[in-house]
C-alpha positions in Angstrom: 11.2 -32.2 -35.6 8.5 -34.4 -37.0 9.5 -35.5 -41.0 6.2 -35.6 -42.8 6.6 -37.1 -46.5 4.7 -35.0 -49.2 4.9 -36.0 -52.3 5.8 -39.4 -53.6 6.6 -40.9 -57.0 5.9 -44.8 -57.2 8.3 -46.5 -59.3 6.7 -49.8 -59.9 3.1 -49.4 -60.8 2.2 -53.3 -60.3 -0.2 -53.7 -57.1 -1.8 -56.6 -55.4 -5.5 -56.1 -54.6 -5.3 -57.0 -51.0 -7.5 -55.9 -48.3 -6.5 -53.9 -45.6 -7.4 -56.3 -42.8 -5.7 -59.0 -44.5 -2.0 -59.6 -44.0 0.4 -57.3 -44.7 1.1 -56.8 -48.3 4.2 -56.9 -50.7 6.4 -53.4 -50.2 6.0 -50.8 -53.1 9.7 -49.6 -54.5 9.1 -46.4 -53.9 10.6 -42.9 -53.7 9.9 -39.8 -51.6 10.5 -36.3 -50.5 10.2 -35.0 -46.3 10.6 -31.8 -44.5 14.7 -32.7 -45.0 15.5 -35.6 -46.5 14.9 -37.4 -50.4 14.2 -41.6 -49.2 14.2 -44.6 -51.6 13.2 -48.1 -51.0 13.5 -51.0 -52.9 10.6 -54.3 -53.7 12.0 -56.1 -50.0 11.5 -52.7 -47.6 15.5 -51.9 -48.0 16.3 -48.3 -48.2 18.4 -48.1 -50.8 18.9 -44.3 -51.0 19.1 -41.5 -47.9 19.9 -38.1 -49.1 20.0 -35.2 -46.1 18.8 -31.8 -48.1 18.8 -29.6 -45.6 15.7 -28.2 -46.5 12.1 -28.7 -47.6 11.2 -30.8 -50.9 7.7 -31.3 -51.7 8.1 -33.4 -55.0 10.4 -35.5 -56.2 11.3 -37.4 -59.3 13.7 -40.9 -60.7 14.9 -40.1 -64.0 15.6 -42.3 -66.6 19.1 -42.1 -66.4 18.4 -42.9 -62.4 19.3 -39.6 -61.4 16.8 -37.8 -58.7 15.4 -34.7 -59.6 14.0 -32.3 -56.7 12.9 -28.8 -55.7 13.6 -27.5 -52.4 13.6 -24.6 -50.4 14.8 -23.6 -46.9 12.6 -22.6 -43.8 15.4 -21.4 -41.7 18.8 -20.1 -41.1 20.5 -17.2 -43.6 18.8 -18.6 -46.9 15.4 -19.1 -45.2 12.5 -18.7 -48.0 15.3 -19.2 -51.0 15.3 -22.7 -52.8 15.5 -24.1 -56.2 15.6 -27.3 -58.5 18.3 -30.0 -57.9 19.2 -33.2 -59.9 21.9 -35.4 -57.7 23.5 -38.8 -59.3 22.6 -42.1 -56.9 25.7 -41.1 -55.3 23.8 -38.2 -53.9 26.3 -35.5 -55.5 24.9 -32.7 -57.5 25.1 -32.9 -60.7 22.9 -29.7 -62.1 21.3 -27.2 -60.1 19.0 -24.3 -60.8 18.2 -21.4 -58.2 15.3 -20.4 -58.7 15.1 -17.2 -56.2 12.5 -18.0 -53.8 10.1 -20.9 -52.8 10.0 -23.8 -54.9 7.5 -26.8 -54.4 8.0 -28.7 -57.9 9.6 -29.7 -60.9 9.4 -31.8 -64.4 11.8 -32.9 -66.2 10.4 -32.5 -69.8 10.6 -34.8 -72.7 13.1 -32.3 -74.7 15.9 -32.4 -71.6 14.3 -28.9 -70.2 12.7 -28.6 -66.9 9.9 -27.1 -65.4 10.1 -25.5 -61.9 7.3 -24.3 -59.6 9.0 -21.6 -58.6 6.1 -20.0 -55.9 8.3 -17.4 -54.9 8.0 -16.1 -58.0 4.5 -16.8 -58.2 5.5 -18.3 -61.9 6.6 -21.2 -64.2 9.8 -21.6 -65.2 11.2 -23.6 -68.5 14.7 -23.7 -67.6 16.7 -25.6 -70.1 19.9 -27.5 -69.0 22.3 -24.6 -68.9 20.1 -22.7 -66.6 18.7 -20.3 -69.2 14.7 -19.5 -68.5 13.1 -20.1 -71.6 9.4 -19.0 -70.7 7.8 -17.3 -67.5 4.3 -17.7 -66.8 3.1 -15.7 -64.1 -0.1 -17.2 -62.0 -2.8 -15.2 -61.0 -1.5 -15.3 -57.2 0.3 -11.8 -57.5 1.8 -12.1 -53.6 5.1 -14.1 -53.3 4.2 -17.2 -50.7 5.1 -21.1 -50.2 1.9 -21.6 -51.0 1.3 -19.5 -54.1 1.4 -22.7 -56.0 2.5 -26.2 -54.9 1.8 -28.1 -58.1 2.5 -27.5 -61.8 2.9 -30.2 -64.5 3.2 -29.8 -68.0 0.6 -31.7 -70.1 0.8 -33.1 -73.8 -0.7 -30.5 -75.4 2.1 -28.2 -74.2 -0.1 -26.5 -71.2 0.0 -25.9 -67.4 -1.7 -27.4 -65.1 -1.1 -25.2 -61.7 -2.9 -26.6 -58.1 -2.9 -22.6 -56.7 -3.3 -23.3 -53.0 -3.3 -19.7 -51.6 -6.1 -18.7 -54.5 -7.7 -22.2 -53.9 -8.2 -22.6 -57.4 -6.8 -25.3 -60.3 -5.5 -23.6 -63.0 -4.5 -25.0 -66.6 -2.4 -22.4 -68.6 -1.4 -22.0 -72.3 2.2 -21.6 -73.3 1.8 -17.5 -73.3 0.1 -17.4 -69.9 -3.3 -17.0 -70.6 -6.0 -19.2 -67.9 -8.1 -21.9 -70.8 -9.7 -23.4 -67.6 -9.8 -23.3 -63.7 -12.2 -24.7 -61.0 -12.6 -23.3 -57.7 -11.7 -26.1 -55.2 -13.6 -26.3 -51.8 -10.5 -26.6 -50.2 -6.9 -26.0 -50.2 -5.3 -28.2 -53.2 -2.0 -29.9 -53.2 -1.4 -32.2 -56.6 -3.2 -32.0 -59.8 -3.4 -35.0 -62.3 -4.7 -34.6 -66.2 -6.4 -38.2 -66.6 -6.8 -40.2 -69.7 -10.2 -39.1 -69.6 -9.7 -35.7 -69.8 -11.2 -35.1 -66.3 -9.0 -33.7 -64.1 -8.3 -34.9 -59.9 -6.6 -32.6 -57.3 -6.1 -34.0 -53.7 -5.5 -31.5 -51.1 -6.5 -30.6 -47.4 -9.6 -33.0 -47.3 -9.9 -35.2 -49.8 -10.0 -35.8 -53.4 -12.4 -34.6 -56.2 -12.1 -35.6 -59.6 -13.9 -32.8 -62.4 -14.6 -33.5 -66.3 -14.0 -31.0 -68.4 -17.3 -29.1 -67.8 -16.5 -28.5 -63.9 -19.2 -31.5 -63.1 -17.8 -33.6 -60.1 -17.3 -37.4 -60.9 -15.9 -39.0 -58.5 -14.4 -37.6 -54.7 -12.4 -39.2 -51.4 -13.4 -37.8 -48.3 -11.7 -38.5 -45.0 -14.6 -40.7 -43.6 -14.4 -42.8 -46.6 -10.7 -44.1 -45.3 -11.0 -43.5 -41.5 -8.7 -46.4 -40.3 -5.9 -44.5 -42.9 -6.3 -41.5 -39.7 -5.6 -38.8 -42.8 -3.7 -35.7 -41.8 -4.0 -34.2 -45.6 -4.1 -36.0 -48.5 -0.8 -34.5 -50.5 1.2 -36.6 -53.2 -0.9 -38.5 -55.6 -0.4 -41.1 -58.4 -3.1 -42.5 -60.7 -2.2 -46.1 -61.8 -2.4 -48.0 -65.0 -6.0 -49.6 -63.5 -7.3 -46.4 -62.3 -6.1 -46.9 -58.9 -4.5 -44.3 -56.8 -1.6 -44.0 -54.8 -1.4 -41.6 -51.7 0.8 -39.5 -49.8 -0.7 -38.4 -46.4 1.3 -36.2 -44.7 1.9 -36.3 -41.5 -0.9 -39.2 -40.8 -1.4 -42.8 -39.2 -0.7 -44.6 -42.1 1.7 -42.6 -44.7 0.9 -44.1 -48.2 -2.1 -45.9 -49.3 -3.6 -47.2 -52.4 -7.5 -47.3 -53.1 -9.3 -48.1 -56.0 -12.9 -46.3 -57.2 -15.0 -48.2 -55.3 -12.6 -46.3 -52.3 -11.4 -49.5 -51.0 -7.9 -49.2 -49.4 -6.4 -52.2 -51.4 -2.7 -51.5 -50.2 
């Protein structure tokens, strides 16, 4: 079976503005999530961490404490369409775990020690604090248990939701008691969802990238033919960098990860 990576978190953010044509740049440390497997690799191109899941993980986080934090869920076999949250140690052994009942495409650690799960199965958010206890549901408008019900849900510092629904095709940001304080109907089928600085929002998804203010205007987008060489699959995990750069995850494509700046040069 083909492993496509989905989601990736950078760990260092520095970059080198190189060209594409130009000789091959410096390695990013990075770590990543496949169809079965969490991969890390270190500044020199070493992987430095192999863990075999066993099933799907679409997201996947390095703690502070360098622990790994993912969600999975399982296509196949006796537990097919059940997953759930993970943290393992760098040893790979488990050490919390949270099942969340159904499909689950992400996760947050939050700044208090609780954790946030994308439990899609559920079609809901989950605050789970660290002895498993559910603190707050939100139900999302998707009403029919799916994979795909929602693949992306980070909390933001005001204390909201922001919810890439893929199914509904819609970006959702929720308050703490479930009610919708704004949405935008995407063209096409979203992955990841990023709060900038700004206050504009940017979703990547099935063909590109489109980046919204506040008022639903469009300011800035990614399109497929603007990185042809890249041969783009779908344009999943994203990362916006310190200089307003961004990091991508596509899936399944000629080149997997790729970094262009706003002027949709790839630089890396």
């Amino acid at each position: 079976m083909k492993s496509h990576a989905h989601l990736l978190l950078f760990l260092v953010l520095a970059a080198s503005s190189m060209g594409w044509a130009a000789e091959p740049s410096p390695m990013k440390p990075m770590i990543y999530a496949t169809e079965h497997s969490i991969v890390r690799y270190d500044s020199t191109g070493t992987r430095t961490f192999h863990l075999e899941t066993g099933a799907v993980s679409r997201d996947v986080w390095l703690l502070e404490n360098g622990n790994i934090l993912f969600p999975y869920y399982f296509k196949k076999g006796d537990r097919a369409g059940q997953g759930g949250v993970r943290e393992v140690n760098p040893k790979g052994e488990t050490v919390w775990e949270f099942d969340a009942k159904g499909w689950t495409l992400s996760c947050q650690r939050l700044p208090n020690g609780n954790t946030l799960v994308g439990a899609a199965g559920q079609c809901a958010l989950l605050v789970v604090n660290p002895a498993g206890k559910v603190l707050n549901k939100i139900d999302v408008k998707m009403r029919t248990p799916h994979q795909h019900s929602l693949t992306m849900a980070r909390q933001l510092e005001n204390g909201h939701f922001l919810v890439a629904e893929e199914t509904m095709k819609l970006i959702r940001e929720y308050d703490p008691m479930g009610k919708v304080v704004w949405e935008f109907e995407t063209p096409f089928t979203p992955f990841s969802v990023v709060r900038l600085k700004s206050g504009n929002t940017l979703f990547s998804g099935q063909h590109g990238l489109i980046e919204v203010t506040p008022q639903k205007k469009i300011a800035w987008t990614l399109e497929r033919s603007d990185v042809e060489a890249m041969g783009v699959r779908w344009f999943t995990g994203i990362q916006v960098m310190p200089h307003g750069h961004v990091l991508i995850c596509n899936a399944g494509g000629k080149i997997p990860f790729f970094e262009v700046n706003r002027d949709k040069d790839v630089v890396w």
